[in-house]
C-alpha positions, 0 to 999 in steps of 0.5 A: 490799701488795707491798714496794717494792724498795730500790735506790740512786738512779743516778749515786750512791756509797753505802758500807758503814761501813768503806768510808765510813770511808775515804773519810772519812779523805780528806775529813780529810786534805784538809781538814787540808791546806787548813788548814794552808796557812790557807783558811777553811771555807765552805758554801753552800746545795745549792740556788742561785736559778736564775737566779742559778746558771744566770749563767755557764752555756751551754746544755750546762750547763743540759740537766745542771741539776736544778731545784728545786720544792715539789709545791704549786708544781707543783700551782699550774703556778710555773716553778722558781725554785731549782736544785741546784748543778752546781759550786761555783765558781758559788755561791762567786761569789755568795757573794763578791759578797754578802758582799763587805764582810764579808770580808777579802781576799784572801779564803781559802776551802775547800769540800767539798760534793756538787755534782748534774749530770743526766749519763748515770749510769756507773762513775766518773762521778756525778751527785752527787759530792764537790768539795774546792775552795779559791780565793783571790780578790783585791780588784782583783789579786791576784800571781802567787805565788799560782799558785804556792800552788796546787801547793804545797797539792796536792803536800802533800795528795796526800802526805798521801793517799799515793795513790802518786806523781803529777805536778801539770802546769801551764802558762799560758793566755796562753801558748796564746792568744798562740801563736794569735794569732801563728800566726792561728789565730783559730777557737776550735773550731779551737784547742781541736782543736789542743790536743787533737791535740798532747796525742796526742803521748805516745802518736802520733809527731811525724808522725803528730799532723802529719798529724791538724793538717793534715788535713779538720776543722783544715787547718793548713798544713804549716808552721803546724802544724810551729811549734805542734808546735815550740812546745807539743810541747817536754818537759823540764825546767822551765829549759830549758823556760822557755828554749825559750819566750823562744827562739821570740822570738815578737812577741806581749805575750800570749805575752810576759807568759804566759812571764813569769808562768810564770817566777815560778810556777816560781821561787816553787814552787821556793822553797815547796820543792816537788820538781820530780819532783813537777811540770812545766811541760806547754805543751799543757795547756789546760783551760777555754780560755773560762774561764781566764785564765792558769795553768791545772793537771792532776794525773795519778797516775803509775801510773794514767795512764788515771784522767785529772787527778784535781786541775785548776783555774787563774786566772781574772780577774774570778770574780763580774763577773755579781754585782758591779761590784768586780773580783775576780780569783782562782785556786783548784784542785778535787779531785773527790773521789767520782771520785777514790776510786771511781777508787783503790778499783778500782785496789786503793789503797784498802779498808775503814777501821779502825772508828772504834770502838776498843773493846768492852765485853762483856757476858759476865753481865747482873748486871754490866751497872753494871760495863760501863756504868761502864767504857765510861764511863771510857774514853769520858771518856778520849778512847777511842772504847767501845761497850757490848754492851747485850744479852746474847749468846753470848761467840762472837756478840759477837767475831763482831760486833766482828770484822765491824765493825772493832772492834780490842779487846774487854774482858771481865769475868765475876764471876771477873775483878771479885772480882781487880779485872781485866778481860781485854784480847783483841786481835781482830786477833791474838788476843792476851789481857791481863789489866790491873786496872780501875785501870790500863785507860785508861792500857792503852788509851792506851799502845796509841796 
C-alpha cells in the first residue's frame, strides 16, 4: 500500500518542542498577567450552536465559518446544527446570558483558546489561531475607569513578554460619530473611507490625504475635508490633545460626551501609573465603527510598524442583547496570539526555548540502573524537572540527545562514582563538570535556581 504523505493542514502553525516551548512561555505570562489584575479562567466549547453563534454574524463572517456534522448525519442529508467558533466574543455572549445568575458582576473573564475562520491560508495569517481575550461586563453600566484598566493590563503584559518597546493607541468612538454628524457625513461607507485615508497621514502629506478626501469615491468638499483633517489629524500629547478637542466647540452631545469619557481614561491611566511614553491619544483610530460604542485601542510595536496592532478591542454597550433581556455593557481587549509570534519569530525576537527538562540521568553501566531510577526520583520529588536515560547507549549518544533537546545538565555515575557516594554534575551548555556527593545533589540543583 502506497504511504500517505504526512503534511500540516493549511492556515495551521505546528512547532517543534523547543519552539513550542516558547510560545508556551507567552501563554504563560499573558495568563499570569490577566491574573494579576484579578480576571477569572473561562473556557467554551470550540463548537457553538450555529444558529446561536451565526446571531451577530454578517454575511462576510458566515462564508469563514466551519461548520460542524457527524458522517452519520451526512449520511441521513441533517443541515448542520453546530459550527467552530470564529471569535470568542460570540461565545462569551452566550456564555453571559446563560449563566447570568450564577455570576457576580462585574463579570471578570479571560480566554485563551483557538478560534477557526475559512480564510485563504498565508503567512501570518491562520485559520486556526490563539486569541487571549479578557472583558469586563457590567449589570446595567459599567464606569468608565474601566477603560482605563484595559491598558493598564496590555502595557503590563507586554513588558512582560519584552517583545520591545510598543505604544498602545486609544481614542473614542463617539468622538468619530459626533464628528460625523456635526460635519453631515451620514454614509457609512463614506466614514469608514475617511478614516482609512486620514490614517495615511504618517506616511502621505496634508495635502496629499486632501486631495484622497475630496476625490471620486468620497467627494468631500474641500472645506469639510479641511475640518476633519483640522479635527482627527492632530498629534501630540494626551493634554494638549484633549485641549484641541474642547477648542473645536463642536455643538454635538455625541462629540461632547466621546471627550468627556476620553478625559477620565486619560486621567485614570495616569493614576494606574502607566507611562505616557507607552501610550497615546490617536483621533484617527477607528476599529469596529459598527460594533464599538466608545473606547476603542490598537497596539503597535514600535520597531515593527508593518506587524499591524498586535492588541485591539474596546467598549461595547450591551454584549449579549440577542441572548437576554439584561443589558450588559462591557469593555475588553484581544491578543491574537499565533499572528503575533509568527510575526516575533520572523522578526528574530523570538527562538527556541530552554527545555522544560532540566536534567538527565545517564545511564553509563545497565547494573546501576536502581541507582538512576533513585536519583531521578529524588529530584523529581524536589520540584526539579529529571528525565532518565532508560537505554543503554554510548556515553556520546546520550550528550548529543540531551544537547538537541535542550537539556542544560546531564548527571553521571559509573561504579567508580557510587563506591565515593558522588555523581558528576556536566553542564551541557559550558562543559563544565562538578563532582557533588549523592547527599547534597538536590540542594546543587537547587542553588543553580
Amino acid at each position: 500500500m502506497a504511504l500517505i504523505s504526512p503534511r500540516t493542514p493549511p492556515g495551521t502553525m505546528e512547532l517543534l518542542p523547543r519552539r513550542q516551548i516558547a510560545f508556551q512561555r507567552m501563554v504563560d505570562t499573558i495568563r499570569r498577567g490577566y491574573e494579576r489584575f484579578g480576571f477569572l479562567p473561562v473556557e467554551t466549547p470550540v463548537f457553538e450552536v450555529a444558529d446561536v453563534l451565526l446571531s451577530k454574524s454578517g454575511g462576510e463572517t458566515e462564508k469563514q465559518v466551519y461548520f460542524v456534522q457527524s458522517t452519520g448525519a451526512i449520511e441521513q442529508g441533517h443541515k448542520p446544527d453546530l459550527a467552530l467558533r470564529f471569535d470568542l466574543t460570540v461565545p462569551t455572549a452566550r456564555y453571559v446570558a446563560e449563566h447570568e445568575r450564577e455570576l457576580a458582576f462585574p463579570f471578570r473573564r479571560y480566554q485563551i483558546q483557538r478560534v477557526y475562520r475559512g480564510e485563504r491560508a498565508q503567512k501570518g495569517r491562520y485559520r486556526e489561531f490563539y486569541q487571549c481575550d479578557i472583558d469586563v461586563i457590567g449589570k446595567d453600566s459599567l464606569p468608565v475607569i474601566y477603560d482605563a484598566e484595559m491598558p493598564a493590563v496590555i502595557y503590563h503584559v507586554f513588558t512582560e513578554l519584552a517583545v520591545g518597546p510598543f505604544r498602545i493607541n486609544f481614542n473614542n468612538r463617539k468622538i468619530l460619530l459626533g464628528m460625523f454628524e456635526a460635519l453631515g457625513i451620514a454614509d457609512p461607507e463614506v466614514r469608514i473611507l475617511v478614516l482609512r485615508q486620514v490614517d495615511k497621514l504618517d506616511k502621505l502629506s496634508r495635502e496629499q490625504v486632501l486631495e484622497l478626501l475630496t476625490g471620486e469615491g468620497i467627494g468631500l468638499t474641500a472645506e469639510v475635508a479641511a475640518r476633519v483633517l483640522d479635527m482627527i489629524g492632530f498629534a501630540g500629547p494626551a493634554a494638549e490633545t484633549l485641549a484641541h478637542l474642547n477648542r473645536l466647540g463642536l455643538d454635538n452631545g455625541t462629540f461632547r460626551t466621546g471627550v468627556a469619557e476620553l478625559t477620565e481614561v486619560v486621567a485614570a491611566l495616569q493614576a494606574f501609573g502607566v507611562p505616557e511614553t507607552h501610550w497615546r491619544v490617536n483621533l484617527a483610530i477607528a476599529r469596529g465603527l459598527d460594533y464599538y460604542t466608545g473606547t476603542v485601542y490598537e497596539t503597535f510595536l514600535t520597531d515593527h510598524p508593518g506587524l499591524g496592532s498586535v492588541c485591539s478591542g474596546g467598549r461595547y454597550e450591551n454584549l449579549a442583547g440577542l441572548y437576554t433581556k439584561s443589558k450588559l455593557p462591557g469593555v475588553g481587549i484581544s491578543i491574537g496570539l499565533t499572528r503575533l509570534f509568527y510575526a516575533l519569530e520572523q522578526a528574530g525576537i523570538v527562538s527556541d526555548g530552554p527545555s522544560t527538562v532540566q536534567v538527565l540521568v545517564t545511564q553509563f553501566d545497565p547494573d546501576l540502573v536502581p541507582d538512576y531510577l533513585a536519583i531521578g526520583a529524588e529530584l523529581r520529588a524536589a520540584g526539579i524537572n529529571t528525565e532518565i536515560q532508560l537505554e543503554a547507549a554510548k556515553p556520546k549518544k546520550q550528550f548529543a540527545y540531551a544537547d538537541k533537546a535542550g537539556i542544560r545538565y546531564a548527571v553521571i555515575m559509573g561504579p567508580d562514582e557510587k563506591a565515593r557516594g558522588e555523581v558528576t554534575v556536566k553542564d551541557l551548555t559550558g562543559g563544565a563538570q562538578h563532582a557533588v556527593t549523592r547527599a547534597a545533589l538536590v540542594d546543587w540543583f537547587k542553588q543553580q535556581g
